[in-house]
N, C-alpha and C positions, 0 to 999 in steps of 0.2 A: 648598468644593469637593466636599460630598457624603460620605456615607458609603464608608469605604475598606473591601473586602472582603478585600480579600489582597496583603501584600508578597512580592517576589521577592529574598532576598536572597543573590547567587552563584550562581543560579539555584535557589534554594533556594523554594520556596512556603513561608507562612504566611498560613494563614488567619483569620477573623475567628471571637473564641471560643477559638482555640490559647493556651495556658500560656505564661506570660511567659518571656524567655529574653533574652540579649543575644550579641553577637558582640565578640571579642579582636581581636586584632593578625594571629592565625594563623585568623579565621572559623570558629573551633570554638564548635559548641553546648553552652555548659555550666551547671551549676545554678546555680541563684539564691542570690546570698549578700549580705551587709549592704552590701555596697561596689556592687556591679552597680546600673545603672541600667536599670530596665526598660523596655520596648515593650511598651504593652497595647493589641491589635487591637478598640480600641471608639475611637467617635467621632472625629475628625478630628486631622491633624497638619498642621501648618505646613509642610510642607516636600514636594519635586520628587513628585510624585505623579498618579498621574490616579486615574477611578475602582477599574479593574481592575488597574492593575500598578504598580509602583513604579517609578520608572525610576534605572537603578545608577549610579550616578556614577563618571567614574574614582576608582578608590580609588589608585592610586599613579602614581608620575612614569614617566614611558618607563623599562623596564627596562635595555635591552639597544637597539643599535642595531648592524646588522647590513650589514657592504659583502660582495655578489654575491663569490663567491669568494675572500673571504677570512676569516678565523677570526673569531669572536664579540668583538667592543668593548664592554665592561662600562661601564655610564654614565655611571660616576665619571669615565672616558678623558679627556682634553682636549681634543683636537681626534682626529677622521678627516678621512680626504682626499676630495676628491670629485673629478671631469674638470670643464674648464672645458667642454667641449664640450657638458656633462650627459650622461643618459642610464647613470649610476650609480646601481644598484638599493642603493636602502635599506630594510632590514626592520627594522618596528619591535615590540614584544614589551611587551605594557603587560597590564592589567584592565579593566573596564568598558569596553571597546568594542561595548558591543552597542548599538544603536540608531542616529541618524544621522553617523558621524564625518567630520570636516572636516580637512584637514592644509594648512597654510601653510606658504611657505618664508621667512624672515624673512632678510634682508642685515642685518650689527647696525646700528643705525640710526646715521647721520650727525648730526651736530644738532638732534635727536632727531628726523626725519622719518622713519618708516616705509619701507621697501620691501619688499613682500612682492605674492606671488600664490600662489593656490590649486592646488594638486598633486591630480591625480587618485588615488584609495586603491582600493589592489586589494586584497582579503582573502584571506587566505590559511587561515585558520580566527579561531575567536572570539575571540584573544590575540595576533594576528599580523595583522601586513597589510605591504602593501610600496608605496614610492611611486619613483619617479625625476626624480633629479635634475635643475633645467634648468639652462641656460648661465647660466655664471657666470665671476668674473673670479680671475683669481690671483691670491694673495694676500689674497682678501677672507676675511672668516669667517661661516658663516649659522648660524642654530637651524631647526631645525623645532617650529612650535607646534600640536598637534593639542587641537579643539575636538569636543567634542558639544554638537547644539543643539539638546536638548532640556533642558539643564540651564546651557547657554552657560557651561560649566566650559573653560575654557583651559588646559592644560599646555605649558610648551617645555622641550624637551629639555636636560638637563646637557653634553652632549657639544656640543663647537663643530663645524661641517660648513666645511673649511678647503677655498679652492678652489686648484687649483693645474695649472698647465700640462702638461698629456700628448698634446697631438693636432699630431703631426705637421704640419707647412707642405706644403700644396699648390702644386707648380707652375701657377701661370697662364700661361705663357707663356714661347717660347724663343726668340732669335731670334741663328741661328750667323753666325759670323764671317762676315766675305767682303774683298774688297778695298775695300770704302765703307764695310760697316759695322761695328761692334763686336761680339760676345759680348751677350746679354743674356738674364739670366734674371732673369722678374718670378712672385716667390713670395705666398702668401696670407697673409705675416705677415713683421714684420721678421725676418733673418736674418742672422747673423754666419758666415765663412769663416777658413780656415787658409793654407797652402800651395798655391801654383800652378804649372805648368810648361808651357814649351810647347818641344817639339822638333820641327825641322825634318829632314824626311827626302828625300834629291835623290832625283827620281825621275828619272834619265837613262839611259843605257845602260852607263853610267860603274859601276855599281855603286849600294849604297845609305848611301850615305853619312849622317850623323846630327849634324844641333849643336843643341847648347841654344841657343835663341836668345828664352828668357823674358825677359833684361833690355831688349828689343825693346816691353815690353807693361806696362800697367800696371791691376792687378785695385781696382776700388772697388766698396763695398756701402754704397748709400742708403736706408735702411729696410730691406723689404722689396725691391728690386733689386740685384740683382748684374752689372756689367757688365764688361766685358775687352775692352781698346781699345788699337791700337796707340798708342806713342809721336810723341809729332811727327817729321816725315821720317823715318819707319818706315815699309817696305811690302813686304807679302809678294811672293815670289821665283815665278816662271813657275817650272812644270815640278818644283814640289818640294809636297809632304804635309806639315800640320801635324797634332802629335798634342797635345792638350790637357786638361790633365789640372786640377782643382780638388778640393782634398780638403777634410774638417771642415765641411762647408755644416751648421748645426743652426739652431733657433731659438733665442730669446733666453734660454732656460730648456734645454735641449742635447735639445730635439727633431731627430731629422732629418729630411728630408722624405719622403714616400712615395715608390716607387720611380717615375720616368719611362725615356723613351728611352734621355735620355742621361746620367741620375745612378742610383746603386745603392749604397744604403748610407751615403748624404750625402757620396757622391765622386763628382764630375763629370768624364764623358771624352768628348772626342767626336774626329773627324776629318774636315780639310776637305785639300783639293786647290787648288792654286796653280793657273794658268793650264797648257793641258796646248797645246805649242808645238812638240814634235813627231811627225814621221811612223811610222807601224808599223817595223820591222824584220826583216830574219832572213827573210822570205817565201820562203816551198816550196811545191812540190807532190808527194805521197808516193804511190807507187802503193802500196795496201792490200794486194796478195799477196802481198810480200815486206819491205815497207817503206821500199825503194828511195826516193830522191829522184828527181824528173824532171828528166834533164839530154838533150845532146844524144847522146850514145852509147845512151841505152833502147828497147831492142827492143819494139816490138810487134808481135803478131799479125791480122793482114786477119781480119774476120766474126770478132770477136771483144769481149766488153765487158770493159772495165778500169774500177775503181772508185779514183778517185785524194781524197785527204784536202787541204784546204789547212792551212797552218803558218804563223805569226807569231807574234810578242811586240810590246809596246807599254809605252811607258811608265808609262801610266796606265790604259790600256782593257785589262780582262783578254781573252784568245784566246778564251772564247765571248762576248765581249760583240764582237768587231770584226764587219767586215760584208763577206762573199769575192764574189768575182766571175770571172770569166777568161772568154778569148777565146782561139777554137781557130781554128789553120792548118791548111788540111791539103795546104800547097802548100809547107810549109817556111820559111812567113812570109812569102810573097808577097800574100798577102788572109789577110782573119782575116775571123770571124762578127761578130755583136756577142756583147756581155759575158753573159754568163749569169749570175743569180745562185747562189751556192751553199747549196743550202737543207742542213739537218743535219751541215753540218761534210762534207760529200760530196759528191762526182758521180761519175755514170755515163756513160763514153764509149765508145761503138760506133767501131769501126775498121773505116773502110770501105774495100772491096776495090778502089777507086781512091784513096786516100790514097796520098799519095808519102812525105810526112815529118811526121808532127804536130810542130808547136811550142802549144806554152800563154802567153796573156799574163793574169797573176796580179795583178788590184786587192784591194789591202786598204785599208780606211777606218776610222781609228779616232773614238770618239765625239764628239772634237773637229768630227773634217770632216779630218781630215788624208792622205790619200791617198799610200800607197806602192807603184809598179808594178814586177816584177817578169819577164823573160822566162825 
């Protein structure tokens, strides 16, 4: 292979013609005694070399292996944990890393078949480098084997790389109750649930009344789907609110899922609405100067504008979701205009100096379509 000029040993030079010397345990230079085995830099050696430089071999096994925010794992350790997800930073802390290094991630092998692939190695300095984790499975266990190939020296790691479930189930898909169809939630992973409840709430004029009407319904989870389906001859009630509540949803290892719409904290709620069957109530018209209700004793003023408010409740449509309208007399009710709508919750009526008697005809429409008139 040629005459060798100089080893690098720790990055230490020696050159050819330098005084014998040998290296210990701890890479100290020290004197020559009956027991040392010398290095004499003349003529050739058998071993990893090129002309100009020596090339250093790992001298020892991975030191220390290192998980991204948390404390220093000594090698002797048995197992760390990794995400099945990957993407868990591991630093590794070894010697002779100088020149080309290689890092594999090894699954333990099954039957003896191999499974491994190649990890990209970030360096961090000449004793340090960091790789990341890929997806893996729970429960499995891997080594890391880091190679130089320029000496094709192989080392795997004393510590086992244990993989284990931490990534959260994704909702794929929701699809709410209604009067055809069930409850359904389809997650990215099998998922188990707890407790469920559903209370019915009357929404009539009656008051709001409340039953538990859970035993109406029955929760099943197939894999990854969770579904909530009425009972046979069960069916939800016109004119009432269901409140729905699912709590404990995790995955199979007590992940919960990220947060959606309509889950927060692996507890599902949602609310759906019965058929809505009837009309607005309570219909006013308020004159804004005083507060007054508009009835038939209310004075007003000729060449004069009054700004009157409409007023309603609904069972189910809140009072700025309805939709106002009215029709003015100014004969006392014997012809009316058409309906005007009322835009801002408001209108403004000019009182004309031939008006004999306004009357007001007050439509309200709730988001049903259900129409309540009022004079």
């Amino acid at each position: 292979m040629g005459k060798i000029q100089a080893i690098a040993l720790n990055n230490r030079m020696i050159y050819a013609g330098a005084s014998f010397f040998h290296v210990n345990e701890q890479s100290a230079e020290n004197p020559i005694n009956e027991t040392d085995i010398p290095i004499q830099l003349s003529g050739s050696l058998n071993t990893f070399m090129d002309k100009e430089r020596m090339v250093s071999p790992i001298v020892d096994y991975i030191h220390t292996i290192v998980l991204s925010n948390e404390s220093i794992i000594a090698s002797n350790a048995t197992t760390i944990k990794v995400s099945d997800s990957g993407g868990t930073e591991i630093i590794v802390t070894g010697t002779g890393f100088n020149g080309n290094i290689r890092a594999y991630w090894f699954k333990i092998f099954l039957n003896g078949i191999p499974d491994y692939h190649q990890l990209q190695v970030n360096f961090i300095n000449t004793t340090t480098f960091s790789v990341m984790s890929p997806i893996c499975q729970h429960g499995q266990s891997y080594q890391l084997m880091i190679q130089k190939t320029e000496t094709q020296e192989n080392v795997q790691s004393h510590t086992l790389l244990h993989g284990i479930d931490d990534t959260a189930p994704n909702v794929l898909s929701e699809q709410p109750l209604s009067y055809l169809t069930p409850l359904k939630l389809v997650f990215s992973e099998p998922v188990t649930t707890g407790h469920f409840s559903v209370i019915s709430e009357f929404m009539t004029y009656t008051g709001s009344e409340t039953t538990d009407v859970s035993h109406w319904f029955d929760l099943f989870v197939n894999e990854n789907v969770l579904t909530l389906h009425l009972k046979t001859h069960m069916a939800l009630k016109h004119n009432r609110a269901y409140h729905i509540q699912i709590n404990g949803i995790n995955d199979l290892h007590g992940n919960i899922p990220f947060n959606w719409e309509t889950i927060t904290g692996g507890n599902y709620a949602s609310f759906i609405s019965g058929k809505d069957t009837l009309p607005p109530s309570q219909l006013s018209l308020i004159r804004q100067l005083d507060g007054q209700i508009v009835n038939l004793g209310m004075q007003l003023t000729r060449n004069k504008t009054y700004t009157f408010i409409p007023s309603a409740i609904d069972n189910m449509t809140s009072a700025n979701d309805l939709a106002y309208h009215v029709r003015i007399s100014r004969d006392g009710g014997l012809t009316f205009g058409d309906f005007q709508i009322i835009l801002n919750q408001k209108i403004d009526v000019f009182i004309e100096r031939t008006d004999t008697k306004i009357v007001f005809l007050l439509k309200v429409t709730d988001k049903a379509g259900y129409v309540a008139e009022n004079l």
